[in-house]
C-alpha positions as CSV (number, residue, x, y, z in Angstrom):
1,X,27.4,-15.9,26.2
2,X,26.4,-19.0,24.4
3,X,25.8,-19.0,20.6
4,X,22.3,-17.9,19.4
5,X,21.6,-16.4,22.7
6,X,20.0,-13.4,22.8
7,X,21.9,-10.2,24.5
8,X,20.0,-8.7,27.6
9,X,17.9,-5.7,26.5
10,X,19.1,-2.2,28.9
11,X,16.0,-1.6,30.4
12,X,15.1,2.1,30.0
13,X,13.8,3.7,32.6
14,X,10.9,6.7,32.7
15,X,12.3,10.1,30.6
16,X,15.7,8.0,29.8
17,X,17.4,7.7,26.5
18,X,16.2,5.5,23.8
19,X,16.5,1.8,24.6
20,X,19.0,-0.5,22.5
21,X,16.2,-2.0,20.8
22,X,15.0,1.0,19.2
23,X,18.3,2.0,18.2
24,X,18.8,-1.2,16.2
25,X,15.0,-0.8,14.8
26,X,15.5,2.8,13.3
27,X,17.3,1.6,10.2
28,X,14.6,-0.6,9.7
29,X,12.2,1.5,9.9
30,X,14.3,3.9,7.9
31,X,14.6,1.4,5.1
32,X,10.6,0.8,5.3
33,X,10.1,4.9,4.7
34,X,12.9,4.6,1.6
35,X,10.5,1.9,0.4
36,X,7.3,3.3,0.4
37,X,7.4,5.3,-2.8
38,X,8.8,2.4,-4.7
39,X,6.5,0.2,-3.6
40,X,3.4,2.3,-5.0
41,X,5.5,2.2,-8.0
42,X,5.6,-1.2,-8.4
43,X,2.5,-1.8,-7.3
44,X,1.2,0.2,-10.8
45,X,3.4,-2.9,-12.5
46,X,2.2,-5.6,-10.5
47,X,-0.9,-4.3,-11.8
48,X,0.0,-4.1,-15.3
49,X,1.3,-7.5,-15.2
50,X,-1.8,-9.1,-13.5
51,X,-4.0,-7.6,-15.8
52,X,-2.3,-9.1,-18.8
53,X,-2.1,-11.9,-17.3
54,X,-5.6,-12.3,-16.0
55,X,-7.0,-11.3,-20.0
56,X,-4.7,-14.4,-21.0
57,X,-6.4,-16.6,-18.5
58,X,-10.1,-15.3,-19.7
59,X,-9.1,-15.9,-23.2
60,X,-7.5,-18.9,-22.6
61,X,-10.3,-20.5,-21.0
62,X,-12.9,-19.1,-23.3
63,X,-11.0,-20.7,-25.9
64,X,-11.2,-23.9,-23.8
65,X,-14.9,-24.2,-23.7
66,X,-15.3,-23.2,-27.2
67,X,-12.7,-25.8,-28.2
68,X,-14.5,-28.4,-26.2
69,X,-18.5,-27.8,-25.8
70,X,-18.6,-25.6,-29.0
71,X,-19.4,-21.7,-29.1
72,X,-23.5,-22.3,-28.4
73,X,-24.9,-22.1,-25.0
74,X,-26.4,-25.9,-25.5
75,X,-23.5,-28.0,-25.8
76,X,-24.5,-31.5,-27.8
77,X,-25.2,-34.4,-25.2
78,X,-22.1,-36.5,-25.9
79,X,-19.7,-33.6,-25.2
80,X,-21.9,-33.0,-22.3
81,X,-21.0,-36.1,-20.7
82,X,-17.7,-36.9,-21.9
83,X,-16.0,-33.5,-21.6
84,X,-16.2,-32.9,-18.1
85,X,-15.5,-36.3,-17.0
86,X,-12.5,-36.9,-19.2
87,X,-11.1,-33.2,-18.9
88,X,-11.5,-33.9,-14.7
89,X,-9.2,-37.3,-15.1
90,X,-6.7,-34.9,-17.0
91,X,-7.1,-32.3,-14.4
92,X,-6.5,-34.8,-11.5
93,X,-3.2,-35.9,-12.8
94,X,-2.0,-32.2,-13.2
95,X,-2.5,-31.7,-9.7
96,X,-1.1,-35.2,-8.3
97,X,2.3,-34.7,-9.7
98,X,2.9,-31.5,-11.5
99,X,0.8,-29.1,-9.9
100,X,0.2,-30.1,-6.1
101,X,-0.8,-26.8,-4.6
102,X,-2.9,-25.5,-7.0
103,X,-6.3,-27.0,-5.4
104,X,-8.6,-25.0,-3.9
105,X,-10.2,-21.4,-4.8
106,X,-6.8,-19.0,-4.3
107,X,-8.4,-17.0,-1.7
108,X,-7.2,-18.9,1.3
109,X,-3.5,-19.5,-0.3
110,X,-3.0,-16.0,-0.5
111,X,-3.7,-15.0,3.2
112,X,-1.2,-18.5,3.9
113,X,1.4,-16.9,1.4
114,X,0.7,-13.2,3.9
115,X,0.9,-14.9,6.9
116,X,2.6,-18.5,6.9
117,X,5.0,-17.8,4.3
118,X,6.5,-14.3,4.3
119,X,4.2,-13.9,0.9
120,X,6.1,-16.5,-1.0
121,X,3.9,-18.1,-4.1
122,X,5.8,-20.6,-6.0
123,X,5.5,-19.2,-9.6
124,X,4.9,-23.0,-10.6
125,X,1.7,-22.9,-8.7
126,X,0.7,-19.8,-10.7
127,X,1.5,-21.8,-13.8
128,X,-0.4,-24.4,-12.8
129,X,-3.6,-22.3,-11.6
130,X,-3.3,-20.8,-15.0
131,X,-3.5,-24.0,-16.6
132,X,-5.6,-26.5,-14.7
133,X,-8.2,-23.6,-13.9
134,X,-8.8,-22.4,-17.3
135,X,-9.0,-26.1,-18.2
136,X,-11.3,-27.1,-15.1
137,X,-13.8,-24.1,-16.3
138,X,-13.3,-24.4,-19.6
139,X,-14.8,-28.1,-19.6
140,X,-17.6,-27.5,-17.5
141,X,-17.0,-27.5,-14.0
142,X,-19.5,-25.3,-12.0
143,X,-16.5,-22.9,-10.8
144,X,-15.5,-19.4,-11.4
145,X,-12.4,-17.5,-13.1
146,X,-12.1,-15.1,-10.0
147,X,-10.3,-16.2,-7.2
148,X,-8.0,-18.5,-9.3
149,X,-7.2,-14.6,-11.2
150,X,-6.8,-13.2,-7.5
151,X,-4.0,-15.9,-6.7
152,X,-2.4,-15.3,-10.2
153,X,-2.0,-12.3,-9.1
154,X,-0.7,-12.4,-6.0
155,X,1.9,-15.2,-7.6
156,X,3.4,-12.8,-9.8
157,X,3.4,-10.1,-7.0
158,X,5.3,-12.4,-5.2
159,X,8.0,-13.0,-8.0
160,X,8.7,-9.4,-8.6
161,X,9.1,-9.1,-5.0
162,X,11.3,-11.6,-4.2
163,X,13.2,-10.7,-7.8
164,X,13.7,-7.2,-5.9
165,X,14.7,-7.7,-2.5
166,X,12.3,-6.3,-1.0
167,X,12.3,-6.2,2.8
168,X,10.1,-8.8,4.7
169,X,7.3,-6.8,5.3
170,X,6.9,-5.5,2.2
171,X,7.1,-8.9,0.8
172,X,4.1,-10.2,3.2
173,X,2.5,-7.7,2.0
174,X,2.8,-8.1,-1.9
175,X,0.7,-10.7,-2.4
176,X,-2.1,-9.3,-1.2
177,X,-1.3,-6.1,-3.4
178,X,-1.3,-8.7,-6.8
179,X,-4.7,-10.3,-5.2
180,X,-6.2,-7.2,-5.6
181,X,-4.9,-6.7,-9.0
182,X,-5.9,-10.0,-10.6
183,X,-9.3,-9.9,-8.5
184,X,-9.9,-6.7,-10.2
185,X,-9.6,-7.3,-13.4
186,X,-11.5,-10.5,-13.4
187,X,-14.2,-8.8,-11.9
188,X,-13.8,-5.3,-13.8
189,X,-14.7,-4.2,-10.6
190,X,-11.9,-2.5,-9.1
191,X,-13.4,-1.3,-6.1
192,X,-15.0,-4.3,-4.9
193,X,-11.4,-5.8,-5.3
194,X,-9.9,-3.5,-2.9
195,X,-12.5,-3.9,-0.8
196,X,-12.7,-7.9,-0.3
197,X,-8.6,-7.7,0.1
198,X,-8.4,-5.5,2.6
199,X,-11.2,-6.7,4.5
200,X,-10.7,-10.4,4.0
201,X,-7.0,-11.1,3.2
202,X,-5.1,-8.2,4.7
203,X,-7.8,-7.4,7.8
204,X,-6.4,-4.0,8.6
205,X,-6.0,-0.7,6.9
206,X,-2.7,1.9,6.5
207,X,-1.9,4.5,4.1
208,X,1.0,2.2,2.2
209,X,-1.2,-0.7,2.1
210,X,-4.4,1.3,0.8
211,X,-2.5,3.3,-1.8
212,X,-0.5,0.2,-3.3
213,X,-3.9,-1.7,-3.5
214,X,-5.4,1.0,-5.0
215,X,-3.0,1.6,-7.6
216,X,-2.6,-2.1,-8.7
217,X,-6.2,-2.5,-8.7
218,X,-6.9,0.6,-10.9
219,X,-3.9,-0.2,-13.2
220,X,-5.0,-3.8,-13.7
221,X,-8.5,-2.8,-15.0
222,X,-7.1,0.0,-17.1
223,X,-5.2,-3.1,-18.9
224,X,-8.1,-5.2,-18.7
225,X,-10.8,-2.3,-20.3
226,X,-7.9,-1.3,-22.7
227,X,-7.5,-4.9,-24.2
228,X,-10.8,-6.8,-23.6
229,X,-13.7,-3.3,-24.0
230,X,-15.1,-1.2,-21.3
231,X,-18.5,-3.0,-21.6
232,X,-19.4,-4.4,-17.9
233,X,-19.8,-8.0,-17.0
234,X,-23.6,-7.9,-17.2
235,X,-26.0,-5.8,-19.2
236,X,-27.7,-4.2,-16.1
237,X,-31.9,-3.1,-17.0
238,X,-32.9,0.2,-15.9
239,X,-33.9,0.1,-12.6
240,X,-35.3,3.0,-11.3
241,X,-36.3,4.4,-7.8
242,X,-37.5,1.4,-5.6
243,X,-41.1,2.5,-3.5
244,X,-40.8,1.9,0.2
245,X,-43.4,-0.9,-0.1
246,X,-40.5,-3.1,-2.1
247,X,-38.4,-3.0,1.2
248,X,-40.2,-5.7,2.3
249,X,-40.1,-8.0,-0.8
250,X,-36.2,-7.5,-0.9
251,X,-36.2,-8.5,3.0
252,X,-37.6,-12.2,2.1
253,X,-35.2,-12.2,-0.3
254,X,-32.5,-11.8,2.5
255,X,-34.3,-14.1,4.6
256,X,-33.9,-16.7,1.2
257,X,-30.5,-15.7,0.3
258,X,-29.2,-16.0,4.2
259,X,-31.0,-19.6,4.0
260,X,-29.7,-20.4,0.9
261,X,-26.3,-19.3,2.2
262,X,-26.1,-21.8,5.2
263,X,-26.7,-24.8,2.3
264,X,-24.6,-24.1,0.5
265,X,-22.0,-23.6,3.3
266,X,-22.7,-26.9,4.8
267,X,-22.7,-29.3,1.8
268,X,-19.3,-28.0,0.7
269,X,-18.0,-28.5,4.4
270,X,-19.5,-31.7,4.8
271,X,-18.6,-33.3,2.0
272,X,-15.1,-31.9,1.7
273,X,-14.1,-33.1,4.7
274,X,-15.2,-36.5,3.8
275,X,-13.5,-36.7,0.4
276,X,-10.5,-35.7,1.9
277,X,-10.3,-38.6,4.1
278,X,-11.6,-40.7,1.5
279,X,-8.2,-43.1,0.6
280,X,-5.4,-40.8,-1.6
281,X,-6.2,-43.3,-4.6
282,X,-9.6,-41.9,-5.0
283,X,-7.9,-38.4,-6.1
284,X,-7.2,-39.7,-9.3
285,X,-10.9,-40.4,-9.9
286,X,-12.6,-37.5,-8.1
287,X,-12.6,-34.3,-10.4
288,X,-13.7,-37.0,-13.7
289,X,-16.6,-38.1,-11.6
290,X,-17.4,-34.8,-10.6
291,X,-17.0,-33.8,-14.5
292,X,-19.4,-36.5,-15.4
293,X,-22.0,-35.5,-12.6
294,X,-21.9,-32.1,-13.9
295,X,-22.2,-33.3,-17.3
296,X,-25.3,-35.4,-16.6
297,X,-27.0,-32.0,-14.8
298,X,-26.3,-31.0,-18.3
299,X,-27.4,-33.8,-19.9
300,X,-30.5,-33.8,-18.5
301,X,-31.2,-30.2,-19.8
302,X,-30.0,-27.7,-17.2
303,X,-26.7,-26.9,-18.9
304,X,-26.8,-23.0,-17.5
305,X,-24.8,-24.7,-14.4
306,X,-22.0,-25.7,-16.1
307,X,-19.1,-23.2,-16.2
308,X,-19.2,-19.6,-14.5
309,X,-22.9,-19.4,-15.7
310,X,-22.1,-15.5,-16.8
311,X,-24.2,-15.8,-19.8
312,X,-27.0,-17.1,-17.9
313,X,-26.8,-14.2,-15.5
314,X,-27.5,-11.8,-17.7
315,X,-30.6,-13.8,-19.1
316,X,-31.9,-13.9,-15.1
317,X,-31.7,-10.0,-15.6
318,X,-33.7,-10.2,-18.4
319,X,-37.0,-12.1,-17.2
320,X,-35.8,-14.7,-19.5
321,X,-36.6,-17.8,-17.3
322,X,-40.0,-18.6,-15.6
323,X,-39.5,-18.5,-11.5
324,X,-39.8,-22.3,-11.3
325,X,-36.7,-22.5,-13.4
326,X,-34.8,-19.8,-11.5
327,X,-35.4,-21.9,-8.2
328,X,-34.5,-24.8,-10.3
329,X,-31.4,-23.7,-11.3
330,X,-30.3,-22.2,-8.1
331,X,-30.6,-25.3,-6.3
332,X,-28.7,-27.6,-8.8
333,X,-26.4,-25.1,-9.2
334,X,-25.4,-25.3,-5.2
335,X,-25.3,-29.2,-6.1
336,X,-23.1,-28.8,-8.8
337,X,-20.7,-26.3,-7.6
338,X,-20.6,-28.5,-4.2
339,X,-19.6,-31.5,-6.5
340,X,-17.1,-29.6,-8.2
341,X,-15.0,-27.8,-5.5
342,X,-15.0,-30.4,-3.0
343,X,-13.1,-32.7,-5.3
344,X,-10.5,-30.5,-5.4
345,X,-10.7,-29.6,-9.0
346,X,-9.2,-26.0,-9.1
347,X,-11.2,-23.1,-9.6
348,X,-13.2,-20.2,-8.1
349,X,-16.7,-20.0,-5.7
350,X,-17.3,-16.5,-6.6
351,X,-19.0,-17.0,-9.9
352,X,-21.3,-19.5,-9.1
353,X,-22.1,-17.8,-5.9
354,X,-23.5,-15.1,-7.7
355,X,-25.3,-17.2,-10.7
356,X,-26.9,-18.9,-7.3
357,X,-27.6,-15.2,-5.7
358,X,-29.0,-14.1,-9.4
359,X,-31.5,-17.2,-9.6
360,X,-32.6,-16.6,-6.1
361,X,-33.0,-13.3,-6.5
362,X,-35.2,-13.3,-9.5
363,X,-36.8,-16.3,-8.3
364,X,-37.9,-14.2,-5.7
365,X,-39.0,-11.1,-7.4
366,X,-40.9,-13.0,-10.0
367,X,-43.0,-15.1,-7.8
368,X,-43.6,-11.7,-5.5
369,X,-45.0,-9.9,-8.7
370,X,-47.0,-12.7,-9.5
371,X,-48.9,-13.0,-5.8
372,X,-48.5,-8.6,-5.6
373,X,-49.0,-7.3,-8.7
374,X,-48.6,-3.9,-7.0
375,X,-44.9,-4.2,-6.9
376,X,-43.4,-2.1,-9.5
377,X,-39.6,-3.4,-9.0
378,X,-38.1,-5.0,-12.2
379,X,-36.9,-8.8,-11.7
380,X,-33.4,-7.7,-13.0
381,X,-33.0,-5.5,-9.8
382,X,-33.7,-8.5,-7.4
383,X,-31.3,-11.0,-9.3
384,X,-28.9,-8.1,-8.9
385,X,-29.5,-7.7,-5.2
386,X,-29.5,-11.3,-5.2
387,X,-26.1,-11.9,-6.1
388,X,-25.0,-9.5,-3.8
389,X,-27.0,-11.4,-1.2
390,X,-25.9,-14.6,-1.8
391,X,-21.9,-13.1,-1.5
392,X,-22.9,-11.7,2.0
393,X,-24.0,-14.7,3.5
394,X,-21.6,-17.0,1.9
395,X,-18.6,-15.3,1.3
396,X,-19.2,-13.3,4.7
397,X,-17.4,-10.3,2.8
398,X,-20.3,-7.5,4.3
399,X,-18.7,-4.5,2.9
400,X,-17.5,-6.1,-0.4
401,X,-21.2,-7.3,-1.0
402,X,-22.6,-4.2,-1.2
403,X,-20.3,-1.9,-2.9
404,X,-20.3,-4.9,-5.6
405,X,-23.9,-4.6,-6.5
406,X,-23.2,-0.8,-6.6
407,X,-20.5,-1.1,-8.6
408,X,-21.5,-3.1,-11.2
409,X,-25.1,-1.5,-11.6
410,X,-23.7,2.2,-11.6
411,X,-27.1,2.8,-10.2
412,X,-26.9,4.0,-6.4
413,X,-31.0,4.2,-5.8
414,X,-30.7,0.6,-5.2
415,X,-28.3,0.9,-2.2
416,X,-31.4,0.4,0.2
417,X,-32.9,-3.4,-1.4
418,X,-29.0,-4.3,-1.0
419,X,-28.2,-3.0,2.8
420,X,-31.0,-5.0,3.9
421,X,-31.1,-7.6,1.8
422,X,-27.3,-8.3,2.3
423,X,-27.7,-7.8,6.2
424,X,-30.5,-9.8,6.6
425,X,-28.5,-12.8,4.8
426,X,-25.5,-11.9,6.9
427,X,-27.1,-12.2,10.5
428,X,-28.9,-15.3,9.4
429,X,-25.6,-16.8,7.7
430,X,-23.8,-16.0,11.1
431,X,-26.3,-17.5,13.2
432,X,-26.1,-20.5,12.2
433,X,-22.5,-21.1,10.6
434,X,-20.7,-19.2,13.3
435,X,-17.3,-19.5,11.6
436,X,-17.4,-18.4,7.5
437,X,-16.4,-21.0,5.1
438,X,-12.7,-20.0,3.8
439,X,-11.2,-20.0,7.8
440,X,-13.2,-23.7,7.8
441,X,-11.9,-24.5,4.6
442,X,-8.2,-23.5,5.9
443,X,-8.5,-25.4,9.8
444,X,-10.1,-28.8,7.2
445,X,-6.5,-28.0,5.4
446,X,-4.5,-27.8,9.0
447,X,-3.6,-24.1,8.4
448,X,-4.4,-21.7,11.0
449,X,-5.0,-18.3,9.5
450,X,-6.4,-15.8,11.1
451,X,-10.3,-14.8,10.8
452,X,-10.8,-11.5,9.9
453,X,-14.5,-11.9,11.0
454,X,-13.8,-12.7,14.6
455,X,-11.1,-10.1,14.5
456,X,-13.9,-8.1,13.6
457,X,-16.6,-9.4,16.2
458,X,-13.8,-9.8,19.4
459,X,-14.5,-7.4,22.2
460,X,-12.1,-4.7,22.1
461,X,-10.3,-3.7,25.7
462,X,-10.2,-0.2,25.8
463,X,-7.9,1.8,29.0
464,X,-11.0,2.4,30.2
465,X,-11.8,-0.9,31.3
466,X,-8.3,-1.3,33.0
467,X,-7.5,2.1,34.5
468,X,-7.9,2.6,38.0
469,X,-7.6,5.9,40.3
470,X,-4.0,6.3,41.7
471,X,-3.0,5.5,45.2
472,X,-0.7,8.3,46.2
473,X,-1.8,12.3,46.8
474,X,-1.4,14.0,43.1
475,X,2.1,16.3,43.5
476,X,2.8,18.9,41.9
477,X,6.5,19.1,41.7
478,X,7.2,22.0,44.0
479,X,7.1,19.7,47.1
480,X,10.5,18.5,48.5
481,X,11.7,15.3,47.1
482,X,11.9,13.4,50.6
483,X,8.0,14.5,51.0
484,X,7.3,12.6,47.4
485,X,9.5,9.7,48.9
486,X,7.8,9.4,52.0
487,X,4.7,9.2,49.7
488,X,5.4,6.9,47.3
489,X,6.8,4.1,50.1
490,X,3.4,4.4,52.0
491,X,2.2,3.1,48.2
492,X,2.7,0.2,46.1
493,X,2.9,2.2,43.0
494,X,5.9,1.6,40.6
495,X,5.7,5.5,40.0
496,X,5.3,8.6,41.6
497,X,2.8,11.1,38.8
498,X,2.9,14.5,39.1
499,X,1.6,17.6,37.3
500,X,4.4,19.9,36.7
501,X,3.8,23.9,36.5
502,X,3.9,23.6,32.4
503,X,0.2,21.5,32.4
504,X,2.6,18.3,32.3
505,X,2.9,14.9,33.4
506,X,5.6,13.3,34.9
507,X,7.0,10.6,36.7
508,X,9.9,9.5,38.7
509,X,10.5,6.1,40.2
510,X,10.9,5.2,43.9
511,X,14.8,4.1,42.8
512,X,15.6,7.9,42.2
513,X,13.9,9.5,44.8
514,X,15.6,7.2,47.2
515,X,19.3,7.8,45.6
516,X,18.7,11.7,46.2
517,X,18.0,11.4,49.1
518,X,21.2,9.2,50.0
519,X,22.9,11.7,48.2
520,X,21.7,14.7,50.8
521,X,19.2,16.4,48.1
522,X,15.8,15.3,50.1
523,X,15.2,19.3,50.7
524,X,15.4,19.9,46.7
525,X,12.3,20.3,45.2
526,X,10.3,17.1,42.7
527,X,10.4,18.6,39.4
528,X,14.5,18.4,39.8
529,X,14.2,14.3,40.3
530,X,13.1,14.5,36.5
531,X,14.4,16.0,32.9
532,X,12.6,18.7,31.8
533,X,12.1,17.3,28.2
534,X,10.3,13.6,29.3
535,X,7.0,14.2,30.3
536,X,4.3,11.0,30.2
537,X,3.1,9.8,27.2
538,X,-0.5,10.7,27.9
539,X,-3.3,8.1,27.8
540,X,-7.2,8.9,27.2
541,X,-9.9,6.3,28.1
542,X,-11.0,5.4,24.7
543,X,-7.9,4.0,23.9
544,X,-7.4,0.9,22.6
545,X,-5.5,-1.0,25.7
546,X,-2.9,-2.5,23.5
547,X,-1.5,1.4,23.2
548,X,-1.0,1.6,27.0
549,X,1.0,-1.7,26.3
550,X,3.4,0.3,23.9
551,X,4.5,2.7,26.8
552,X,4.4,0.2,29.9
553,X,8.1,-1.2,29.4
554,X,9.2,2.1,30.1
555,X,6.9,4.0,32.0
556,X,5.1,1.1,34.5
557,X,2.3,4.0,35.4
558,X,0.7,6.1,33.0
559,X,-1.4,8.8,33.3
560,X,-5.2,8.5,31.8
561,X,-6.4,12.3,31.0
562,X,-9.5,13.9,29.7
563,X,-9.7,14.2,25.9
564,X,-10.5,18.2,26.7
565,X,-8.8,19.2,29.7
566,X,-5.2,17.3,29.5
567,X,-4.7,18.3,32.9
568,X,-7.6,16.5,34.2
569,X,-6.5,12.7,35.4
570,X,-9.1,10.8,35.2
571,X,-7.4,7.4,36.5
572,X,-4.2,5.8,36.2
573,X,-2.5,2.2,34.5
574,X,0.3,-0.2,34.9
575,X,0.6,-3.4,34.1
576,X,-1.1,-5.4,36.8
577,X,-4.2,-3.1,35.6
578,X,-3.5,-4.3,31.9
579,X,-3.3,-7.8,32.4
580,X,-6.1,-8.0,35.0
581,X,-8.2,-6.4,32.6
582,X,-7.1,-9.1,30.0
583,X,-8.1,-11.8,32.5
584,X,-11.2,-10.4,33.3
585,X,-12.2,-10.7,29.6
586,X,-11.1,-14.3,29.4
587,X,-13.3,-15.4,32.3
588,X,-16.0,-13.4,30.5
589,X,-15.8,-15.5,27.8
590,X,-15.2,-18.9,29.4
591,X,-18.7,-18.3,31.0
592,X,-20.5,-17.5,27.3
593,X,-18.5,-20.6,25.9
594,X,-16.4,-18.6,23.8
């Protein structure tokens, strides 16, 4: 056998000893089960560490801005235009030769790290995040702290992982754990963390996974709380029960949101993709003129859009901005974000998507009560459902959108203004941006990651849609085995099913009845073709099909039974029936234009 050629695999035939391949699996799998407890164990450290690290990052970049634009709200006008701009030319240097993968929001280099790179994050990249981040939103740039915090995170997840020798699919699997962790503290919002990782980074959910996302979620925040206060990210007004009659009102504002949504979608995608053709001298220049066309919004007496815009937030809440302004501000803060992220400055698109959802929202429920008085809803509720909304239909994170709002109000009477609100933007954001901005933001990049949302949306193939009824007389195993022969050659199954007297199903292949009978045992009787201890797995028809695929290498037929009577057969499968099913689908959805 030449070198690096891979031995033949004994093929394992029905009721037969375990096949080679699974006996060279088991310590692997034995090692994965030794692993499991440490794991949650580290994960409370990973947590630990990204909380500290993300409260160094807040602090840092607080200390930034105050350094820079000075501790007021309203900057003076020369720091308004020279901050950004010169900070941005800084910034742009980091990145071109000390920090070169550190552009972007985090989100989409931590799914790369999961499933490109075995979960390997270059700690220098963290470094750099860190720094060029915290000065990026420090200076004025319309981004947010939170997904650079999630891929801090997941950096330093992927350190102590790689420090430890941890297996390779526990390492793949790390950096998602220390995404949750910094996401979480940056948000103080540990469930909403949990959610957006497992539904947006990791896309599918098992007991390890869950508990070690859990744990470094919850431990991060415990840091964060312990070091930084308890106190929430907004002060949230009472809101109260919300009257049937409201439903309505916070439907428009899904209909605005989703509308919103598809904007702001488009402008970043747009012009991305043309700065990053634009020649590579122009990336010197690109974050400073975004810097300086942030600082002129500024200038020109919107300064609220500079920055994550928390502050201003919690003013929307308040009723402390006329409805022209909110709509005002919401628009140039999609401009100004745009600008920002699409030059590649570093930094986050969560924050500013909720300032943008928060404006909407109480843009919304302002000009409502002013044209129906009869609504009782406070404006603070709808910026609150707002920003939810806005993170449905941009973020396309369904789930994560709506436990966020709930999280973060502590109020759960509101749980029926954010469904529909969030749903409404969702459909509409679907509609017409069929693929969701971070897997268009990865194929602009040339990475092919997976999308969790067509994952999501795919037709699934059940063994329903494959199985078929079989084509020789059911046996029960007390018939002679030249009678089950004579049977199964009048057939063009692979395997002859039967139904022993024990309720079981078994199966015996045309190979073995055949060398009985050579052998002079054609009188014996079927159930003796077969061990007593190897019945059939057993199949139902709302199985997934990719199940039937686990068995088919060694049983070719399997039996397809009724969930309540296991002795019922309700149709058959093999392989033919698997991968005609499969193409079936495909032509499907050559004719939609899938």
């Amino acid at each position: 056998m030449s070198q690096g050629q891979t031995p033949p695999v004994p093929v394992q035939t029905a009721g037969a000893s375990p096949t080679t391949l699974e006996q060279h699996a088991k310590p692997t799998r034995h090692r994965l089960i030794r692993e499991e407890p440490f794991f949650l164990v580290l994960a409370i450290f990973i947590g630990i560490l990204s909380g500290l690290a993300v409260v160094g990052f807040r602090i840092t970049y607080l200390s930034v801005r105050t350094y820079l634009l000075s501790t007021s709200l309203s900057p003076s006008p020369s720091h308004l235009l020279l901050v950004p701009s010169l900070t941005g030319i800084v910034i742009a240097a980091l990145v071109i030769y000390v920090f070169p993968r550190v552009r972007g929001s985090g989100v989409n280099q931590t799914k790369a790290a999961l499933y490109i790179y075995n979960g390997h994050i270059p700690f220098r990249t963290v470094v750099g995040k860190f720094i060029c981040s915290a000065l990026a939103i420090g200076s004025g740039q319309s981004l947010g702290p939170e997904d650079p915090a999630l891929q801090i995170g997941a950096g330093i997840a992927s350190l102590l992982g790689e420090k430890l020798r941890l297996s390779r699919e526990r390492l793949r699997l790390i950096a998602p754990v220390g995404a949750a962790a910094g996401l979480a503290a940056a948000f103080n919002a540990p469930i909403s963390a949990v959610l957006f990782v497992i539904e947006e980074v990791i896309g599918r959910w098992s007991a390890g996974v869950l508990g070690a996302v859990v744990l470094a979620a919850v431990s991060s925040v415990v840091v964060e709380r312990y070091l930084l206060g308890s106190a929430p990210l907004f002060r949230i007004p009472p809101i109260g029960p919300v009257n049937a009659s409201e439903l309505l009102a916070y439907a428009v504002l899904g209909v605005v949101g989703g509308i919103a949504s598809v904007v702001f979608v488009k402008l970043i995608l747009y012009f991305r993709l043309r700065l990053k053709n634009a020649p590579a001298w122009t990336q010197h220049f690109q974050p400073g003129i975004a810097g300086l066309l942030i600082g002129l919004i500024g200038y020109l007496g919107f300064p609220q859009v500079m920055g994550a815009g928390y502050a201003y937030m919690d003013q929307a809440m308040h009723s402390q901005y006329a409805w022209q302004m909110l709509g005002i501000l919401a628009g140039l803060k999609i401009l100004a974000t745009t600008i920002s992220f699409v030059s590649g400055t570093p930094g986050g698109m969560f924050a500013p998507t909720l300032f943008i959802g928060a404006m909407l929202g109480g843009c919304v429920g302002s000009l409502e009560h002013q044209l129906l008085p009869q609504l009782s809803g406070p404006i603070g509720a709808y910026a609150l459902v707002g920003m939810g909304t806005l993170f449905a239909g941009f973020i396309r994170a369904p789930m994560t959108s709506v436990f966020m709002v709930l999280e973060v109000s502590g109020d759960y009477t509101i749980i029926v203004p954010v469904i529909i609100s969030n749903a409404i933007a969702y459909v509409i954001s679907r509609a017409a941006q069929p693929v969701p901005i971070f897997d268009m933001l990865s194929r602009q990049s040339g990475l092919d990651l997976p999308s969790m949302e067509e994952q999501r949306e795919e037709p699934l193939l059940r063994v329903e849609d494959a199985m078929r009824a079989p084509r020789v007389p059911l046996l029960t195993g007390e018939e002679p085995v030249k009678v089950a022969l004579s049977e199964l050659e009048q057939s063009t199954e692979p395997l002859l099913l039967f139904r022993s007297s024990d309720g079981l199903w078994r199966g015996v292949t045309r190979k073995k009845l055949a060398d009985m009978a050579d052998q002079g045992d054609a009188e014996l009787l079927l159930k003796s073709a077969v061990a007593p201890d190897s019945p059939a797995p057993l199949l139902h028809p709302d199985h997934p099909l990719d199940t039937a695929l686990r068995h088919i290498y060694d049983w070719p037929l399997l039996p397809v039974v009724h969930r309540a009577d296991l002795t019922q057969l309700q149709g058959v499968v093999s392989l033919p029936d698997i991968l005609s099913a499969y193409r079936r689908r495909a032509v499907r959805g050559r004719s939609r234009g899938d």
